[in-house]
C-alpha positions as CSV (number, residue, x, y, z in Angstrom):
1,X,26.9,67.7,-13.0
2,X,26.5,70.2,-16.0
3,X,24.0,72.0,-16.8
4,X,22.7,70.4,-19.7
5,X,22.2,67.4,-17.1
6,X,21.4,69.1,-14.0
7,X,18.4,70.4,-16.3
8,X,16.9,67.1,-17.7
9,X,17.8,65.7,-14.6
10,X,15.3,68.2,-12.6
11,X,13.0,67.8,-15.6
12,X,12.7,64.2,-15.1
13,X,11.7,65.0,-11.2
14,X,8.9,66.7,-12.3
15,X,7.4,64.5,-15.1
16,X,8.3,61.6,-12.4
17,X,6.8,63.1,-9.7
18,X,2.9,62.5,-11.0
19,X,3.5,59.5,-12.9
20,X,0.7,56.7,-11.8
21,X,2.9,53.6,-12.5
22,X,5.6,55.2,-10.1
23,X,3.2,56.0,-7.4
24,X,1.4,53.1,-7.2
25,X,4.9,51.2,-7.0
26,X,6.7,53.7,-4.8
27,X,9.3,54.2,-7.5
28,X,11.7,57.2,-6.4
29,X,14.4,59.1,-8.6
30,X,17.3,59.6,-6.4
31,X,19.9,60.0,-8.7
32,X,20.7,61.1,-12.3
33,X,24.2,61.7,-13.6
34,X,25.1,62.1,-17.1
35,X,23.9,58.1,-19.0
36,X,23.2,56.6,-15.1
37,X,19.9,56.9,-13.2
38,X,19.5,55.4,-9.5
39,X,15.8,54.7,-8.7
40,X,15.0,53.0,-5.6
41,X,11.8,51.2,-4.6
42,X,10.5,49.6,-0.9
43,X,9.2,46.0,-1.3
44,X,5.9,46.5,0.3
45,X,4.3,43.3,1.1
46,X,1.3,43.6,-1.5
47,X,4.3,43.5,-3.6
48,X,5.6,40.0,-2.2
49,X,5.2,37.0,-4.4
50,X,3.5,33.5,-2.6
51,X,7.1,32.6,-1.2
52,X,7.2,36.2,0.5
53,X,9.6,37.9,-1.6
54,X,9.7,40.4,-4.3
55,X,7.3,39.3,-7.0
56,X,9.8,39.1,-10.4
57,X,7.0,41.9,-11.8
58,X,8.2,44.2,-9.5
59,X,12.0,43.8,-10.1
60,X,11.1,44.2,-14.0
61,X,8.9,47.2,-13.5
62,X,12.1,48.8,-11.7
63,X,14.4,47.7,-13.7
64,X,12.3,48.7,-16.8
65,X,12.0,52.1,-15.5
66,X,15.5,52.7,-14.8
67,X,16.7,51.5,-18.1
68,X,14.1,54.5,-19.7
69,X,15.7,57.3,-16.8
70,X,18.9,56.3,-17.9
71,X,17.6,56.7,-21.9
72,X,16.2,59.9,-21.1
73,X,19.8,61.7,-19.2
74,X,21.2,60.4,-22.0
75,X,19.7,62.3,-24.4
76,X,19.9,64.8,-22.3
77,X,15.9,65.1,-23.0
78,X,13.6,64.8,-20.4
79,X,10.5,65.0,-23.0
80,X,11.8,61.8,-24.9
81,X,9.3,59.3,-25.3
82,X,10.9,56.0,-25.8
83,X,8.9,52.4,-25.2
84,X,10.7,49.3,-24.6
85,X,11.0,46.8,-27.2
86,X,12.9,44.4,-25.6
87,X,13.7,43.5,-22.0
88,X,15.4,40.7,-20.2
89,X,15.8,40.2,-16.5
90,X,17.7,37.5,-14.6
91,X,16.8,36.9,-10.9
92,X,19.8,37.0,-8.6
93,X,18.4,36.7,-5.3
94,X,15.3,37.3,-3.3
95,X,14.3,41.0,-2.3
96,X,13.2,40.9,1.1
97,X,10.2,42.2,2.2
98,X,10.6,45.8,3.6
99,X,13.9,46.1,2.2
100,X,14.5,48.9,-0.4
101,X,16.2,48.0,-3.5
102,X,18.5,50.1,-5.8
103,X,18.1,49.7,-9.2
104,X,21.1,51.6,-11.3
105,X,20.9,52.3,-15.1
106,X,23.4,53.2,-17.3
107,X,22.8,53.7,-21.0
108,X,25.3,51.3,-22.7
109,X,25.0,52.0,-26.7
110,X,22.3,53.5,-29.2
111,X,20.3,57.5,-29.8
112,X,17.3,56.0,-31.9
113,X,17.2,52.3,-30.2
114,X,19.3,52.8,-26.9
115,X,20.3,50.0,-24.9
116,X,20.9,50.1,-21.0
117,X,21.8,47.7,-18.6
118,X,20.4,47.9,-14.9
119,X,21.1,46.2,-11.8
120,X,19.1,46.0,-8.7
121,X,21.0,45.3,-5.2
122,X,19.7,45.3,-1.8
123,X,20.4,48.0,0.8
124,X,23.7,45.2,1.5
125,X,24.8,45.7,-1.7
126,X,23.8,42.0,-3.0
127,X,22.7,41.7,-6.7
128,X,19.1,40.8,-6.5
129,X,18.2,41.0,-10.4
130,X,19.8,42.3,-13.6
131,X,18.6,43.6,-17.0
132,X,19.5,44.7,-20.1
133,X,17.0,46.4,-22.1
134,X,16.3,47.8,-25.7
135,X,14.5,50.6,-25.9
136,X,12.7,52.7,-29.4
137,X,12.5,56.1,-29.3
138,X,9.0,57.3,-30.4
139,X,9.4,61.6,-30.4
140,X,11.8,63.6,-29.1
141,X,11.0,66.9,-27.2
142,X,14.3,68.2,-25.9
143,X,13.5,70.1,-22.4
């Protein structure tokens, strides 16, 4: 890792660390390499749908979040402030209660409207959900 990304990277902990969405989801960065983030998230069961699984706002919410990590190591600016503008999610499989999922983003194309792709697998490695999303970039900060 350089250490342009090893900065934003460690940046992105930080900012992370005391966001409320995050915590209330228990949303953890665990990796961040140059356009690819790794979050990972525990199905809790207040997160379970009526049919016991991952409720689809959950996988969205992850895969949402990714998408903007990904955004943000791409720029190699932690302070970036993008908002989505568009997002689309297909549903794979079911994420099993108590499992934790792996959502990975990678920043496909774009600086002032990036696009990423994200998939979210369970901890076998099945593809529970998949997303590509279209971000706008609102202010930049540079960290």
């Amino acid at each position: 890792m350089d250490d342009e990304i090893e900065r934003t990277f460690e940046a992105l902990l930080a900012v992370f660390e005391h966001a409320g969405y995050r915590k209330t989801m228990g949303m953890h960065i665990r990796r961040g390499e140059g356009d690819e983030a790794v979050i990972e998230c525990l199905v809790a069961p207040q997160f379970a749908n009526t049919q016991g699984v991952a409720h689809g706002g959950l996988l969205s919410g992850l895969i949402d979040t990714a998408a903007g990590i990904a955004s943000k190591l791409a720029a190699r600016d932690a302070k970036l402030r993008v908002a989505t503008v568009s997002l689309t999610v297909n549903y794979h499989r079911p994420g099993r209660v108590g499992q934790t999922l792996r959502a990975v983003g990678r920043h496909v194309s774009g600086r002032s409207t990036p696009c990423c792709s994200v998939e979210v697998r369970d901890p076998g490695g099945n593809l529970v959900a998949s997303g590509v999303a279209t971000l706008r970039v609102a202010s930049r900060g540079r960290s």
